[in-house]
N, C-alpha and C positions, 0 to 999 in steps of 0.2 A: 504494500500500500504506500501510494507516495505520497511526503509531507510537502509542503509550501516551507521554501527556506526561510529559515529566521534570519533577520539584520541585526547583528551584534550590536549595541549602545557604542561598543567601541570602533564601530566601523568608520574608515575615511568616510567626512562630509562629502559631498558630490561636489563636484566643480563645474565650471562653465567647460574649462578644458575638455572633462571625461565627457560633458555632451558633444561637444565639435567632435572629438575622437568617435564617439557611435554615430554619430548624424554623420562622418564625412565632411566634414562642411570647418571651416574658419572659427576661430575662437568669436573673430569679429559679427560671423552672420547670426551668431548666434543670440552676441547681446543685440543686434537687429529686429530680431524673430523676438526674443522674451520681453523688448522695451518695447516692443510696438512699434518700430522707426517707419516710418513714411517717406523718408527724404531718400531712402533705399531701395530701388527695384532688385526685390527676393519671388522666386517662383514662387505661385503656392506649393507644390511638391516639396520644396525645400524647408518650406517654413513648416508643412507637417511632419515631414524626417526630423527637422529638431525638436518639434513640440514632443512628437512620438518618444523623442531619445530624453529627454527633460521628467519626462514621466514617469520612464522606466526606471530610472537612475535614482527617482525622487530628487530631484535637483529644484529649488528654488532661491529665484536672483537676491543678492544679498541686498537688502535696503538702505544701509549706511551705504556701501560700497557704492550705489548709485544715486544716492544723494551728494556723497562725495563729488564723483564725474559730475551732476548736474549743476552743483554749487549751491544744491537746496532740497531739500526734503520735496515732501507731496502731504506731509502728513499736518492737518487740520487737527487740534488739539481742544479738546471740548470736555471740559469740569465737569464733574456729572452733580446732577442735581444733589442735595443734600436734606431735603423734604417732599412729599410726595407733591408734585405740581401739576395732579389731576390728569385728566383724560385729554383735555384738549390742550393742553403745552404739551405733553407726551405725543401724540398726533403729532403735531408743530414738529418735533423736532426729531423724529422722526423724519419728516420726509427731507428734512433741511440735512440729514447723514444720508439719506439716499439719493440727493440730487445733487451731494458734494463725491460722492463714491460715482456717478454719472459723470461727472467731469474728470476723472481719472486721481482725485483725490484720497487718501485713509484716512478715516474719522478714528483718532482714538481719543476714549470718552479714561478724563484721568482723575480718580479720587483723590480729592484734595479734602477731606474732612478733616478738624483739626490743625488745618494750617492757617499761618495769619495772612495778610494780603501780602505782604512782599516777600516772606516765605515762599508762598505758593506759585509768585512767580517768578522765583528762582528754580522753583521742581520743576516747574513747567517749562522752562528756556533749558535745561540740562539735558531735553528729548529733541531738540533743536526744531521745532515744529516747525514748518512753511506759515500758518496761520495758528492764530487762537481765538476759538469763540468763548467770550464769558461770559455767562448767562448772568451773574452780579450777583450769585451769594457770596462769593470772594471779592469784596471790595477793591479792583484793583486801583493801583495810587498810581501818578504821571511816573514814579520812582519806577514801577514796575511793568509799568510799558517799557520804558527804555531800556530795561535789564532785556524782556525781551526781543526788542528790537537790535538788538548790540548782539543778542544771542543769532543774529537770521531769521527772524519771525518779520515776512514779508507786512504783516496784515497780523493787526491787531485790533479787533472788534468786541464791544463789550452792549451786551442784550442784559436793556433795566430802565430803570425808571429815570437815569441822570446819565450825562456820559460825562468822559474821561479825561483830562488832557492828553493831546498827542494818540488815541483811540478812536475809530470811528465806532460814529453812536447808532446802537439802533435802539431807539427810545419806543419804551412800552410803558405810556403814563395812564397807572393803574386807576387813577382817579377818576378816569374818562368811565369806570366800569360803575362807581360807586355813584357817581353824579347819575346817571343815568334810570341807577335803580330809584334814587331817593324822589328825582323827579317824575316818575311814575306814580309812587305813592301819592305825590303829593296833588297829583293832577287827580288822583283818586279821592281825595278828600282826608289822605290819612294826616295828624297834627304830632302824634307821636309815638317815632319810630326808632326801634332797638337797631342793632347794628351790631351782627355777631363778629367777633374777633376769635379768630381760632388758638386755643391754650398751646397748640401743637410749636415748638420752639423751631424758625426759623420761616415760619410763614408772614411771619411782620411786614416780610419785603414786598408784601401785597397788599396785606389785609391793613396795614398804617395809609397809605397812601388812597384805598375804596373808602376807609373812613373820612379822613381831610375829603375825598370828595362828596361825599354825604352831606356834610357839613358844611362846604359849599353850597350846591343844588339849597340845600336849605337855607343857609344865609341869603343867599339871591334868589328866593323863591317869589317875594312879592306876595306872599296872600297877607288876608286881611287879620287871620290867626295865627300868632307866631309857633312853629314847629317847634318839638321839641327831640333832639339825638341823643340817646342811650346806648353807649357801646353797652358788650352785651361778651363776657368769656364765657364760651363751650369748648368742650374738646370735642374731638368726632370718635365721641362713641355713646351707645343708648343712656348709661346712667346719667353722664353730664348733660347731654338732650335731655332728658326725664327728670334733672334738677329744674332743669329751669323751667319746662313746661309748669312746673311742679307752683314754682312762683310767681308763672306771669301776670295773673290777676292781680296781683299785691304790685307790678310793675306800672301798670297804666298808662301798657301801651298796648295800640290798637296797628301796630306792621312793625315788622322783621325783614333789612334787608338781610341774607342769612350767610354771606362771603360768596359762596357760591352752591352749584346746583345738589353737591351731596350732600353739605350741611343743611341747608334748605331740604330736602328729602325728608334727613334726622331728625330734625327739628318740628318739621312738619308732622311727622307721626308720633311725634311727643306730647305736641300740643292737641291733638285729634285722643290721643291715650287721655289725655287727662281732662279732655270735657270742652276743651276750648277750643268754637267754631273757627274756621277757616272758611271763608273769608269774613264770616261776619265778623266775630270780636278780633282777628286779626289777621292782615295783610299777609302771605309770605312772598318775597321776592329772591329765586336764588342770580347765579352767572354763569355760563358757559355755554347755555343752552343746550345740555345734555340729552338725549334721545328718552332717558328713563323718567325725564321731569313730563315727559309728552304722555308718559302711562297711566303716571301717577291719577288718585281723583282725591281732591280735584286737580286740575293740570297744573304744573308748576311753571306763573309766571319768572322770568328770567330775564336776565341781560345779554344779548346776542355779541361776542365779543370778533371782530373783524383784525385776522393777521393775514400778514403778507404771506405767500405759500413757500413752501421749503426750496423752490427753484429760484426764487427772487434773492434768497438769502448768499446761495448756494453762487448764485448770481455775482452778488458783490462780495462774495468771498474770492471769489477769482480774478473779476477785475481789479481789486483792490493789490493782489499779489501779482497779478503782470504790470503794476505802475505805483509801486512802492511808495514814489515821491509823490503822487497827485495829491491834491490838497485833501484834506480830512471830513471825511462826512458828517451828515447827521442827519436820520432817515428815522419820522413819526410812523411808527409801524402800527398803532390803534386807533378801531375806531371803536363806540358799542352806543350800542342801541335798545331798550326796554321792549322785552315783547310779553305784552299783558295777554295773560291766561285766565283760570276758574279761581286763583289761589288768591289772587286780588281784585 
């Protein structure tokens, strides 16, 4: 009976050489064939004898090695979140790593949890990235643009609520989300509304800035009754929902905008547990515009939050690193909009 050979751990790496050697063919057509080159008239026969011979061998191109020759990475460096950022930034960005992998890019997504801002971009410049997206849980400082820029980092973009010096901005002003819900209520007839704040540590970089816009919308509301704002801490989970449900009669308030479409959910079946009508004694309004808020009964009004699509991003990721020197962006990537449901 015959076995499949095993590959020792200590066997010779593969080289480009042992491919040319099996394909026949040049050390050179080979980095041709595995780069991709276009500037090169290779048969297709040829370029399948090396791929064929690349595969056998387990051969794959060393990445330093051709970053080296190129004078620069390929590789897009993206902190990975450090709080859940829900369903539709997850979507977001998502498609913003498969439309930067479409332009011949690698997304690696690098845990920085525990690091300070100019820490982290010091870890982050030591992988020599071609680009870095930072989504702004890591406050980065002008100090630490230029650490990465010194390091080869073409393109330094930072995704948040403010941008950077010497970074190009793509501003996501959360405020737009909270302004939007309050002015709903208010067009509703509600005078005073809660304003959930999530206890979860590191959502503040949202849920601070939906509140200042609440409080907004409501200071420039113009009615003839003045509103009144009650932040409002829950965590997302049933017992802290089912606290406050527990209290809200003693609150005296008649709407909830609730951060967004989950808590809104939570909160809603809290306040339904514990006696108190939706809509009638009180408004709930979530954000994201979730599919589940559409199931929900009654329907969960929400705030419909408008981003740019992950090819736009993916977009000036790349022109930004073919022209290094061009002057610095800054790109409003939100809009949102109040879509009234049964909930309100």
């Amino acid at each position: 009976m015959s076995q499949t050979p095993k590959h020792s751990a200590d066997a010779p790496v593969p080289t480009s050489t042992d491919v040319a050697r099996l394909a026949g063919v040049s050390r050179a057509t080979v980095s041709y064939v595995l780069n991709d080159t276009s500037a090169v008239r290779i048969s297709e026969p040829t370029r399948r004898r090396v791929r064929e011979a690349a595969e056998e061998l387990g051969y794959v191109p060393h990445a330093a090695a051709r970053s080296l020759r190129a004078g620069h990475s390929r590789m897009v460096l993206l902190p990975t979140a450090h709080v859940p950022v829900g369903p539709l930034y997850s979507r977001f960005l998502n498609e913003v790593q498969w439309a930067l992998r479409a332009l011949d890019y690698t997304v690696v997504q690098y845990g920085s949890l525990g690091l300070g801002a100019d820490e982290a971009a010091r870890a982050w410049a030591e992988l020599r990235p071609v680009a870095v997206l930072s989504l702004g849980e890591i406050g980065l400082t002008p100090h630490g643009v230029r650490v990465l820029k010194r390091s080869g980092a073409k393109a330094v973009i930072t995704l948040g609520p403010q941008r950077v010096e010497g970074a190009h901005a793509l501003v996501m002003d959360q405020r737009a989300v909270g302004s939007a819900a309050a002015a709903h209520l208010l067009e509703r007839g509600r005078r005073a509304i809660g304003v959930v704040v999530p206890a979860e540590p590191g959502l503040d970089l949202f849920s601070r800035p939906r509140l200042a816009g609440v409080r907004k919308a409501v200071s420039e509301g113009g009615a003839d009754q003045p509103a009144r704002v009650e932040p409002l801490t829950m965590a997302y989970d049933e017992e802290s929902a089912a606290r406050l449900a527990a209290a809200w009669r003693g609150l005296g308030l008649d709407a909830v905008y609730a951060y967004n479409d989950e808590y809104a959910q939570l909160l809603m079946r809290a306040l339904q547990d514990a006696g108190v009508d939706v809509p009638g004694e009180c408004a709930v309004v979530g954000a994201d515009d979730l599919l589940l808020g559409k199931l929900l009964r009654p329907r969960l009004s929400t705030v419909h939050i408008e981003l740019p699509t992950g090819r736009e991003i993916a977009e000036l990721v790349d022109r930004v690193v073919r022209d290094p020197d061009g002057d610095v962006e800054r790109h409003d990537l939100m809009a949102a909009h109040a879509i009234g449901r049964e909930s309100s």
